[in-house]
N, C-alpha and C positions, 0 to 999 in steps of 0.2 A: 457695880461690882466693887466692893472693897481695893483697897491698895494691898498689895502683897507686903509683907514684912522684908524688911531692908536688908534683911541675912538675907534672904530667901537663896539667893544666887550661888553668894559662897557655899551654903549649907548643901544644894544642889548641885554642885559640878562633876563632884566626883562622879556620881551615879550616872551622870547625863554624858559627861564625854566619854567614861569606857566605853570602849567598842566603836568609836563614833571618828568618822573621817573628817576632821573638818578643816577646810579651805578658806583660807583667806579670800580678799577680793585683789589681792596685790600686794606685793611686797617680798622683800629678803630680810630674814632677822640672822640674830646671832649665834654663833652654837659655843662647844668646846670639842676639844678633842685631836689626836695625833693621827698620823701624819697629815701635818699642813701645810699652807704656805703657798707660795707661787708655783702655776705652772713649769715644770722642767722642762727640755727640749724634749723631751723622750716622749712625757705624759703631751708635749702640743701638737710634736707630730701625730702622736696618736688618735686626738681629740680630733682634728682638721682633715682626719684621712676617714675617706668614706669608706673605708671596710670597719664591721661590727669592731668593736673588741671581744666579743663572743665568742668562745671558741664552741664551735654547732657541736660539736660531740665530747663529752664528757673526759675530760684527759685527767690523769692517774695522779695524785696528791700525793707528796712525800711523808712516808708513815711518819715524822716525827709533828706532824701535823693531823693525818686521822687517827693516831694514837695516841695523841695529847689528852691528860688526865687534869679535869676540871676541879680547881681550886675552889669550891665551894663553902663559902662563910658568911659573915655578917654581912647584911647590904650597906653601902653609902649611905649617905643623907641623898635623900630624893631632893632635896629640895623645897621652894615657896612658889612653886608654879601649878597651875590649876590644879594638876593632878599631884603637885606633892607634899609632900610628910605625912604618907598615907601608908603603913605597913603596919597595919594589922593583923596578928596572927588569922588564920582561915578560919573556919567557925569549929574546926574540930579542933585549934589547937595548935596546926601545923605551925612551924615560922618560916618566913620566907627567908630566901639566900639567894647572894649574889657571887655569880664566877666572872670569870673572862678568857673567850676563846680565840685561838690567833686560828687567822685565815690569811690566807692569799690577797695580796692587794690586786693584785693581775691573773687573772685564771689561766692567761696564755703564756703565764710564767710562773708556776707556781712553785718554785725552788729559790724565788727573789724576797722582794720585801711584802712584809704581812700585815697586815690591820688588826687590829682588836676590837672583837663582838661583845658589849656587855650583857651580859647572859640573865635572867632572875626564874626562879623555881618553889612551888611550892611540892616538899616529898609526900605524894601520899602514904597513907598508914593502911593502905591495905596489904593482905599479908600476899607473897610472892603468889599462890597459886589463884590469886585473885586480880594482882597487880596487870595492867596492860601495855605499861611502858609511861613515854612522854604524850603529853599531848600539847603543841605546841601552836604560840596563839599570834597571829599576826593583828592587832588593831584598826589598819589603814592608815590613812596620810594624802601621799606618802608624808615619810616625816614624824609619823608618829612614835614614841618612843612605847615601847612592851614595858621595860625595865620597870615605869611609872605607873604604866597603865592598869598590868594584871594585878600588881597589889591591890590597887586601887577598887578595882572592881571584883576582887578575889571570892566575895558570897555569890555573886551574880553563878557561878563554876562549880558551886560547891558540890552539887551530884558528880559532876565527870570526876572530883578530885577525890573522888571516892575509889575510883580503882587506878588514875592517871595521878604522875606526876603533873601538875599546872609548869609550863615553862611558856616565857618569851626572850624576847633579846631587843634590843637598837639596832635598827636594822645600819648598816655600814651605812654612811656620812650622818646618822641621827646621835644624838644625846652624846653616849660616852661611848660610840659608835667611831670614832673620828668626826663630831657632828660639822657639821659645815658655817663659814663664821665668813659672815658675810660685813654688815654695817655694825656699831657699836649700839648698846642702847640708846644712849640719845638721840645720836643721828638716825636711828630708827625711829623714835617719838617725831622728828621734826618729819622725815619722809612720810607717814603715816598723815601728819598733817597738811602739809603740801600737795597728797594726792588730793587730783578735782579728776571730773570728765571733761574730756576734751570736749570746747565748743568752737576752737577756731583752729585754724591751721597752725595759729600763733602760740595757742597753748597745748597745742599736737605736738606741739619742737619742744617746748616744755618739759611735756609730763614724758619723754622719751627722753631726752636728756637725761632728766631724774633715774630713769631707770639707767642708762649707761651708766652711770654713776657706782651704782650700787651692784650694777655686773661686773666692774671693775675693783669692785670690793671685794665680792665673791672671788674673783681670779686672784686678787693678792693676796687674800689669805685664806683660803679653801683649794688654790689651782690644782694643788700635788694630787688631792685626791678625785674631783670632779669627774675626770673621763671613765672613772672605773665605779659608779654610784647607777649602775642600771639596775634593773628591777631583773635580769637573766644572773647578773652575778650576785646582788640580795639570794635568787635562788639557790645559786649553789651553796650559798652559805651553810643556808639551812641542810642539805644533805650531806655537810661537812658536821653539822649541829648532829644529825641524825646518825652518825656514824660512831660520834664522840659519846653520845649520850649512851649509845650500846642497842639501838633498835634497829632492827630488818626492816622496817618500813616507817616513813612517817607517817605518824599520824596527827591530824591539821585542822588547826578552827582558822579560818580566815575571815574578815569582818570588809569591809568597804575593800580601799588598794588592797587587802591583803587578799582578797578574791582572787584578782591581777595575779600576783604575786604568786598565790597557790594553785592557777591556771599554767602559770608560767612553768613554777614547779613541773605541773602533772604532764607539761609536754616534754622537759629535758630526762625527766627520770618516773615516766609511767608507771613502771616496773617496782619503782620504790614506794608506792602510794597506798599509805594505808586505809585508815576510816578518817574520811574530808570531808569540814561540812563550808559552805561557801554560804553568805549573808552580807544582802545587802550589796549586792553584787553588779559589777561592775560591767558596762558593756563593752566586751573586745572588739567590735567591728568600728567603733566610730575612732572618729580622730578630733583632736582637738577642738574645733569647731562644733562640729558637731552633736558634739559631749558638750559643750558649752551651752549649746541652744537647748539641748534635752534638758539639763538643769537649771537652766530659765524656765524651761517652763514648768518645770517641777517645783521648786521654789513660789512659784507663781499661785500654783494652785494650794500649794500649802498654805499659802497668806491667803487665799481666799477659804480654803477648810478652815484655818485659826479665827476667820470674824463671823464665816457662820456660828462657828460654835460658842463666838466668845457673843451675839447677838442671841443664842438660842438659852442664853441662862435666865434665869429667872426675872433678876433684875433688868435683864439687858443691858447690851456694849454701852459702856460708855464712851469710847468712840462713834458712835452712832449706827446707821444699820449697813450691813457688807460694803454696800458700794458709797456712802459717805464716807465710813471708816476709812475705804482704802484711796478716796479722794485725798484725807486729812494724811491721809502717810507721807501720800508722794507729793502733798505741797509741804508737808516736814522735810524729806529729802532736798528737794529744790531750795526752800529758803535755809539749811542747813550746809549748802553748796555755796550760797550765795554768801551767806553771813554764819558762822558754825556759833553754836549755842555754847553758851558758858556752861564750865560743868566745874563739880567739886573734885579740883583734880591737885593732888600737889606740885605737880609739872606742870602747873598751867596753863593744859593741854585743853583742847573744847572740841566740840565734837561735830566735824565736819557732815558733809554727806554722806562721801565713802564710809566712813566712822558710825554711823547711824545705821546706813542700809547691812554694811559690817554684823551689828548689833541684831538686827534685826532676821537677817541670815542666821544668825545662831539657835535663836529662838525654834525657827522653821526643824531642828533637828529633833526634837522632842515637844510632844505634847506637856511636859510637864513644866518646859519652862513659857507656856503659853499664860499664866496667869502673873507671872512677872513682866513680860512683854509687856501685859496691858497697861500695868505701872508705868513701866520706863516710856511707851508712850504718850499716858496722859501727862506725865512731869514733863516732857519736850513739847508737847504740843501744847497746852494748857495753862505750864508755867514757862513755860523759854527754859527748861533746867535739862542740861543731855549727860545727867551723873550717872544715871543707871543703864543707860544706852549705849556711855562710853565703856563703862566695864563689861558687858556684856561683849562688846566689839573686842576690847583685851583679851577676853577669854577664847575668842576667836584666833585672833592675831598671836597666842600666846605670852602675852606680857603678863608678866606677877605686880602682883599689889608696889612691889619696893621699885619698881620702874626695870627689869630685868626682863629681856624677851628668851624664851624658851628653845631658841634653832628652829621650831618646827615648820616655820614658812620659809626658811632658808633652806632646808633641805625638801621641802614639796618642792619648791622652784629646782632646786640642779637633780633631783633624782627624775623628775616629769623632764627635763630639757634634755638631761643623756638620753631615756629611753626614746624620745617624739624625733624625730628629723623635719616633722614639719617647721617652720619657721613664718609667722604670719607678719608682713612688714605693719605698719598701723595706716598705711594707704589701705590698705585688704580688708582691716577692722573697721576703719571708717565705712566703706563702700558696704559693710554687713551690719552697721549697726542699728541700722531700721526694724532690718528682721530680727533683730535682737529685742528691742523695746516692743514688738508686735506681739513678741509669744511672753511678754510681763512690762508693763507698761512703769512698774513698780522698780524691779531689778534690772531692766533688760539693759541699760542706758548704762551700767555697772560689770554686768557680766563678760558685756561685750569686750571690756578689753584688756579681759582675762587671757583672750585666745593671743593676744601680743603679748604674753609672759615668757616668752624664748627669745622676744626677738633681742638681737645680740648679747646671746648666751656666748661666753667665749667655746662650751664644748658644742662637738655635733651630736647630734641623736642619733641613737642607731637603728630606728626601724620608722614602719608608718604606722603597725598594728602589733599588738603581742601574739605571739602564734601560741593557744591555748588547747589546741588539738593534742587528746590524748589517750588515743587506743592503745586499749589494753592495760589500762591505771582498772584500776579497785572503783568500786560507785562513787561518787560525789555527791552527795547530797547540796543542791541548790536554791537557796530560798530569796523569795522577792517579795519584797512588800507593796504593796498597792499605793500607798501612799506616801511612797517614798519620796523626797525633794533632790537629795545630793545623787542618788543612784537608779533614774527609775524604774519602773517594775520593768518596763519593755528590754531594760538589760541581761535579765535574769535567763529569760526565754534565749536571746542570744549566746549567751554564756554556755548554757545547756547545749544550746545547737555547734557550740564551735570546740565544745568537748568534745561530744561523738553522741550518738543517740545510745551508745550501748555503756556508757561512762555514766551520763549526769541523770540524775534523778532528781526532779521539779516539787518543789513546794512553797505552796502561795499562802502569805497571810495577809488577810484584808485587814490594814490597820492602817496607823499614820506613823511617821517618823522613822527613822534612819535606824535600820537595824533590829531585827523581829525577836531573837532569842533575848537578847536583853530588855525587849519591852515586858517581860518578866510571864507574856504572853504562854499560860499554862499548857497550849495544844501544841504550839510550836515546841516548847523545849519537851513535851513527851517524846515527839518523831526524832526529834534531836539525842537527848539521852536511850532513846531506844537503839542509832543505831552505832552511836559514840560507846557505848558502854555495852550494849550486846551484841551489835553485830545484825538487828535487825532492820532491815531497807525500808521506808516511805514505799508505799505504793508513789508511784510517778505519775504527776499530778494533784497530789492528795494537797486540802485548802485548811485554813487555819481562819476563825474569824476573832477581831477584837470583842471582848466583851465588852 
């Protein structure tokens, strides 16, 4: 197989990451945004006290709040991060615009202080008797910023923008969200290298240090906002969003987290639920661990779906055949652990294990950046060179070309640690990380201690599971992919089941990679714009195959 061309990546991003939840393997980056700063006494007792901050029932918002009139105008600079300096008008024309909505910092106090939502919208041009409102887009993450995202991916939409306004937001602690600002760039460039796996007890104390370190960064300069960064009060935003905007009901694309999210929704405000479509979707029953292990082994098989197929080309792998190829990975990872490969970096910076398998994780998210992988492989394996493997991990991790990280792994870490209560000490990781390596001999050694990315988070969590139960909400349309890595399909069924049987309505598409409407897959987005734009249901169960 040929080398891929050396753009290939940059030219590639945009398209690859809308819609697309992607997780670091570790770490806290930087953000921006108000209110910041150290925990206060108010916000610690709150943090440290085992009652939610959730208030279970819906409490009454002061109208100069659900009657606040959205300042909509030119957007910001997006920025030089994967997804930015991307605002292209839509394909009809349209231009996007940026507002900012003030919400509640504390839903249990919602006559106190308020945060700032950054809002962005594409108007449709249909005319009023055709028009159907907003239709509002969550990406996943968590972490992930809307603001960046829908521009970004804005033709992917183009049919729904035909009778829908396109809107998303930052969800509260992301981007211009009040994003969460954890370590500074560099100190993130060197943590990033620093991370190994643990092989001794010795560098167990280590690689936990490191993280205390960087949790006490999070708390000095993020603490004010941290305890109020759940995925219940992201919810009510939106129906603060949905009030503002002028609609009876929301109506909701939700992608990876924002499944979560828009499950969340549909159980605080049923009632409010208009046409929902779920992708890519997230299983409500598991808990960290266990969500860790499914995505082990998902990942797992994606790396062996990518060398069948990269073995089934004409030429054939040149990596060799499935099971050499994926021999030559994991003694890349290993000697990569040991000694990290020089890479074409201007900080540097070389590309460790973590760093590698990082790279490589991203890959697994789409079939299309499967022919670049194969590049960045043979340069690391072939020539000792980890430059194409390290960007790829950047893109992962959110760092821009100019050494600038993006927030988004900073705020996956404190939006994941408010909502979990679980807390895994790295005695509990160790004793599980056999069964980790068992279900991906490749990742598992990686993944594993993922599941100690809370441990001494300074907030508590406020739950063990999301309660996504919601009788009496509008259909849901819920789709899963088969071949999904980051989310897998066996999620999907769960989600459906923890709706309500008379709520979610099932559709399967047999393909690979994270997220089905945007694999631009024709059958899928017909059920999708059929029931987004007219109101018509999927039969429940109805299958979608890749061409």
């Amino acid at each position: 197989m040929a080398k891929a061309a050396r753009g290939t990546v940059s030219l590639a991003v945009t398209a690859l990451l809308t819609g697309t939840a992607l997780g670091g393997l570790s770490g806290c980056t930087a953000g921006g945004g108000e209110p910041t700063g150290p925990l206060t006494e108010a916000a610690r007792d709150l943090a440290r006290s085992p009652a939610s901050p959730v208030p279970t029932a819906a409490e009454p918002l002061p109208e100069e709040l659900t009657g606040q009139r959205l300042d909509w105008g030119e957007c910001p600079d997006v920025g030089e991060g994967p997804l930015g300096g991307v605002l292209e008008p839509m394909p009809d024309g349209s231009e996007w615009e940026c507002a900012t909505m003030k919400a509640p910092l504390d839903y249990s106090s919602p006559d106190g202080r308020t945060i700032d939502i950054a809002l962005v919208r594409a108007p449709t041009k249909a005319a009023d008797d055709k028009r159907l409102g907003s239709l509002v887009f969550n990406f996943g993450g968590p972490g992930g910023s809307g603001v960046r995202t829908l521009p970004a991916s804005g033709s992917t939409y183009a049919s729904l923008h035909t009778r829908y306004d396109l809107v998303s937001f930052d969800p509260r602690g992301v981007g211009r969200s009040s994003g969460v600002r954890c370590l500074g760039d560099e100190a993130l460039d060197e943590y990033y290298q620093k991370a190994r796996v643990p092989t001794s007890e010795q560098r167990l104390e280590e690689v936990f240090d490191d993280q205390e370190r960087y949790n006490t960064a999070c708390e000095e300069n993020s603490g004010t906002v941290l305890p109020y960064l759940t995925t219940a009060y992201t919810a009510r935003d939106m129906d603060l969003l949905r009030q503002v905007l002028g609609d009876d009901k929301l109506h909701y694309f939700g992608i990876s987290y924002g499944t979560e999210l828009g499950g969340v929704y549909a159980h605080l405000f049923p009632d409010r639920v208009g046409r929902a479509v779920f992708d890519a979707v997230v299983d409500p029953t598991q808990g960290p661990m266990e969500s860790g292990l499914a995505q082990t082994r998902g990942f797992q098989q994606a790396l062996e779906n990518y060398l069948e197929d990269c073995d089934a080309t004409e030429e054939g792998c040149p990596l060799g055949d499935p099971a050499a190829a994926q021999r030559a990975v994991s003694d890349l990872l290993a000697k990569a652990e040991r000694d990290p490969l020089p890479a074409n970096d201007p900080a540097d910076r070389r590309l460790t294990g973590s760093l590698a398998a990082s790279g490589i994780v991203l890959a697994m998210y789409s079939k299309d950046f499967w022919e670049v992988l194969t590049e960045a492989l043979q340069d690391a394996i072939d020539d000792g060179d980890g430059t194409l493997l390290l960007r790829m991990s950047d893109l992962l991790n959110g760092r821009s070309d100019d050494g600038s990280y993006d927030g988004s792994e900073a705020a996956r870490t404190a939006i994941s640690c408010a909502d979990t209560k679980t807390r895994y000490s790295p005695e509990e990781v160790w004793a599980k990380a056999a069964e980790f390596e068992k279900a991906s001999p490749v990742f598992g050694r990686y993944f594993a201690w993922g599941a100690a990315g809370c441990h001494g988070w300074p907030v508590e969590g406020v739950a063990d599971r999301p309660d996504v139960s919601a009788s009496g909400s509008d259909p849901i349309v819920v789709i899963g992919t088969t071949g999904d890595p980051a989310t897998p399909y066996e999620g999907a069924a769960r989600m459906a089941e923890a709706l309500g049987e008379d709520v979610a309505v099932q559709l399967t598409y047999q393909g690979d990679g994270h997220g089905a409407y945007n694999s631009g897959d024709n059958c899928v987005q017909r059920y999708v714009d059929a029931y987004l734009l007219d109101g018509t249901v999927p039969k429940d169960g109805s299958r979608c195959r890749a061409s």
